[in-house]
C-alpha positions as CSV (number, residue, x, y, z in Angstrom):
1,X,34.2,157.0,30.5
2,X,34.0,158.6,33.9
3,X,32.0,155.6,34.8
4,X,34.9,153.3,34.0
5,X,37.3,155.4,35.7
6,X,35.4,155.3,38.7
7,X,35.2,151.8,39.0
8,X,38.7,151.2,38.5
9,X,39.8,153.8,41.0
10,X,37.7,151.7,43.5
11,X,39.0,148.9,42.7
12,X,42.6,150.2,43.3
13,X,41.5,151.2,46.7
14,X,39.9,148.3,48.0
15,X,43.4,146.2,47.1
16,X,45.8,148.3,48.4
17,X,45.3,147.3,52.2
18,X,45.4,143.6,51.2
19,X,48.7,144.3,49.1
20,X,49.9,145.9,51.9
21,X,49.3,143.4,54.4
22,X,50.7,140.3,52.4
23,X,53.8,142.7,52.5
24,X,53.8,143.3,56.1
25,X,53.4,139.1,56.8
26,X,56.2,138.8,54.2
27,X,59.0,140.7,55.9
28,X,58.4,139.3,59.5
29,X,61.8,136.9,59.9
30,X,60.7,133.9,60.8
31,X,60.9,132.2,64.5
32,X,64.6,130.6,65.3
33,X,65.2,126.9,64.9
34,X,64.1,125.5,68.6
35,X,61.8,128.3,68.9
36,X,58.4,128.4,70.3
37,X,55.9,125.6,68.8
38,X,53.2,126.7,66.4
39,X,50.0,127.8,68.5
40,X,48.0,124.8,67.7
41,X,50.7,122.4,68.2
42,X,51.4,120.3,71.0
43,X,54.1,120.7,73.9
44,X,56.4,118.0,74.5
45,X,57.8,117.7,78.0
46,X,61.6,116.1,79.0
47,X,61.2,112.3,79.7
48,X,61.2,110.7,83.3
49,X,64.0,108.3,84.1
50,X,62.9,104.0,83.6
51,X,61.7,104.0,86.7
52,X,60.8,107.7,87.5
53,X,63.4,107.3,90.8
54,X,65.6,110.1,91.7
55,X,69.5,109.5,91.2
56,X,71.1,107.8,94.5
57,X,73.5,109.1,96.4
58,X,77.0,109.5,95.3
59,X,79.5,106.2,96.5
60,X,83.1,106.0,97.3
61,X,85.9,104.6,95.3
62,X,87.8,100.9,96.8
63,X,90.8,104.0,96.4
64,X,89.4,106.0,98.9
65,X,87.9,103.9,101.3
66,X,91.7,102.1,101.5
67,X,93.1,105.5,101.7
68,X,91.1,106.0,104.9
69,X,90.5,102.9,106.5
70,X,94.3,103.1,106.4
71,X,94.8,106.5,107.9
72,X,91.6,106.2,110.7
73,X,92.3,103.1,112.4
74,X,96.3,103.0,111.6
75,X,97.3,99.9,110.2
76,X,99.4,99.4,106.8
77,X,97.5,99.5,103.3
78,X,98.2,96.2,102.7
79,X,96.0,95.4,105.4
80,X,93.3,97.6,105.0
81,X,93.2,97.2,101.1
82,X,92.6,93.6,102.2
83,X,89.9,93.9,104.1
84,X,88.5,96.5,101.8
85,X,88.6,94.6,99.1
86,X,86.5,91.5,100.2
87,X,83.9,94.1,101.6
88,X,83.6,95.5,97.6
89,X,83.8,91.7,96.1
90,X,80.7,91.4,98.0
91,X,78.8,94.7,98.1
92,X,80.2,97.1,95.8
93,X,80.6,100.5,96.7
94,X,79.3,101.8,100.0
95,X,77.9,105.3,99.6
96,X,78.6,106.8,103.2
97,X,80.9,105.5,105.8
98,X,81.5,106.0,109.9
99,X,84.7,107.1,111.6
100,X,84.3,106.6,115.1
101,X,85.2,105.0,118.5
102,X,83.7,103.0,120.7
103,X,83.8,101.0,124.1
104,X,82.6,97.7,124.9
105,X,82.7,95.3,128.2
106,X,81.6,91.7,128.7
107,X,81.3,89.1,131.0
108,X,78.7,86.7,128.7
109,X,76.5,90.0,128.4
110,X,78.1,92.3,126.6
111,X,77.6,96.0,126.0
112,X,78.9,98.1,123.5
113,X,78.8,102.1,123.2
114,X,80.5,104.5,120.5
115,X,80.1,107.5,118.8
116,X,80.9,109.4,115.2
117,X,80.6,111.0,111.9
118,X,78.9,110.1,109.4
119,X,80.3,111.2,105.9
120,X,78.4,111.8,102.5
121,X,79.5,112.8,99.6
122,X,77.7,116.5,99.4
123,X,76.9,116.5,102.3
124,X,78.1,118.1,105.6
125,X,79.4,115.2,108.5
126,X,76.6,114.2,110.9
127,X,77.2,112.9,114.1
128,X,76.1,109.6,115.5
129,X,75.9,107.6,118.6
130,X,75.5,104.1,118.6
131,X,74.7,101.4,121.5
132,X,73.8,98.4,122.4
133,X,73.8,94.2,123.9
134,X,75.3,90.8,123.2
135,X,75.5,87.9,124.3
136,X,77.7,85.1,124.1
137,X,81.4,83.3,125.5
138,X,83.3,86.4,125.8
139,X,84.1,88.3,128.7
140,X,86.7,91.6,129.0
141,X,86.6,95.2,127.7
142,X,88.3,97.0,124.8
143,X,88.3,100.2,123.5
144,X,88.8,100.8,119.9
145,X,88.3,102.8,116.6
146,X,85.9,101.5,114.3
147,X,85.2,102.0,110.2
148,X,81.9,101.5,109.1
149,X,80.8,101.1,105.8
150,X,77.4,101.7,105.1
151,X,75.7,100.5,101.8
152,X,72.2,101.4,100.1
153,X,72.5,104.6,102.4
154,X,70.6,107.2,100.3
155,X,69.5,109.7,103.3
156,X,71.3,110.5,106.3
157,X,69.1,110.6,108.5
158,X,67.9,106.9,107.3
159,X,71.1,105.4,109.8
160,X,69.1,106.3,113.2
161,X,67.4,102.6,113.8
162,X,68.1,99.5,115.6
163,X,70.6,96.7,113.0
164,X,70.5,93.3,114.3
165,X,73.7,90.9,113.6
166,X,73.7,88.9,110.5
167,X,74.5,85.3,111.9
168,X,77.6,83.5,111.0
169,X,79.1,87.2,109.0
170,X,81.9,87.9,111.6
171,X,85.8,87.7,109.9
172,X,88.9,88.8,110.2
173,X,90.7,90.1,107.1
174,X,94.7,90.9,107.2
175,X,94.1,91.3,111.1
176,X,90.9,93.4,110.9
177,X,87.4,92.1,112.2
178,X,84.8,92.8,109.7
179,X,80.7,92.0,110.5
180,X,77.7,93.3,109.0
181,X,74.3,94.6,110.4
182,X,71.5,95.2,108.2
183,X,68.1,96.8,108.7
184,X,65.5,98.4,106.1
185,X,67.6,97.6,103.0
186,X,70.8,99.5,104.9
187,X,73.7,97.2,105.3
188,X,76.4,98.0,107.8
189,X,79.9,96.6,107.9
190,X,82.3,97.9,110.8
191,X,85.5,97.4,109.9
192,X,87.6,96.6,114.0
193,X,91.3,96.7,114.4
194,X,92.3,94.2,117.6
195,X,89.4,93.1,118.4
196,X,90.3,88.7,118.3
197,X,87.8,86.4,119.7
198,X,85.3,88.7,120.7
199,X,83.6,89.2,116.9
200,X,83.0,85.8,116.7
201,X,81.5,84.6,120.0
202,X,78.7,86.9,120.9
203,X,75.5,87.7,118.9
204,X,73.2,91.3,119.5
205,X,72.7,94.7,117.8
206,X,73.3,98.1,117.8
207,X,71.3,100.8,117.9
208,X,72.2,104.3,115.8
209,X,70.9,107.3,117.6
210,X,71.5,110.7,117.6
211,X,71.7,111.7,121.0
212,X,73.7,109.5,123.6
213,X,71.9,106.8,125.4
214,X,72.7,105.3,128.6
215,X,70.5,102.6,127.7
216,X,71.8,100.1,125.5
217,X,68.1,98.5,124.9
């Protein structure tokens, strides 16, 4: 009889720190929805974009590019919502633009000099210089204020190169001259108030820098 006793008391002991520990393991509260993974699972990682690319820059509404082509350079919205409005039909939104002025002088060879800010959306105004040649019938001087819109423009500091003149893209929209430069992917388009034959009869390019240079080459 002691024997059995024994043997049973044992038993009891031996269960008790099991019993106890199934308990313990019981009344944890499990892990919230969206909590940490089970150790031997796998962590998953937030997707990249299609093409990996970071987002470009932000671009300007046909709104507010008529609201200050208007106001800059002076003329009625009907005229600059003209203009404005071919430049989107053809190139969609710009994502910076230039508000400057500028020089120019020719007697066949031309030279042209200006200077600006650039605007971004986020971004604080930069300013630019620009210069540079042409050639072609024209001769006189003007001084004027010029709009430029600048498309595929993801990175200020992208602007400061040399565009060439895109043969045979000079206009004139609701008495605005419109041409565009292009360079790298960047595509320029100054928008000119008064400036008549002169866009049309000379060919060159301009160079963006950003410190003025008495050398237009």
């Amino acid at each position: 009889m002691d024997r059995r006793k024994l043997i049973a008391t044992g038993l009891v002991g031996l269960s008790a720190p099991v019993l106890a520990r199934a308990q313990t393991v019981q009344s944890q509260p499990l892990p919230p929805a969206g909590g940490p993974p089970p150790p031997n699972s796998q962590p998953s990682y937030p997707s990249a974009g299609p093409t990996g690319e970071a987002p470009g820059a932000r671009t300007y509404t046909q709104d507010e590019i008529v609201t200050n082509v208007s106001d800059f350079l002076g003329v009625t919205a009907e005229s600059a919502g003209a203009a404005v409005e071919r430049l989107f039909a053809n190139n969609g939104r710009p994502t910076a633009y230039i508000a400057g002025e500028e020089g120019s002088g020719s007697f066949v060879l031309g030279l042209r000099y200006g200077r600006g800010l650039l605007y971004m959306k986020d971004r604080p105004p930069m300013e630019v210089f620009w210069q540079g040649p042409s050639i072609g019938w024209d001769w006189g001087g003007n001084a004027s204020r010029v709009f430029t819109l600048c498309y595929n423009l993801q990175v200020p500091e992208v602007i400061f190169q040399r565009y060439p003149g895109v043969e045979g893209s000079a206009y004139l929209v609701g008495g605005l001259g419109v041409n565009y430069q292009r360079a790298e992917g960047v595509t320029l388009a100054p928008i000119r108030a008064g400036v008549g034959l002169r866009l049309g009869a000379n060919v060159g390019y301009l160079a963006y820098t950003r410190k003025r240079s008495v050398i237009p080459f």
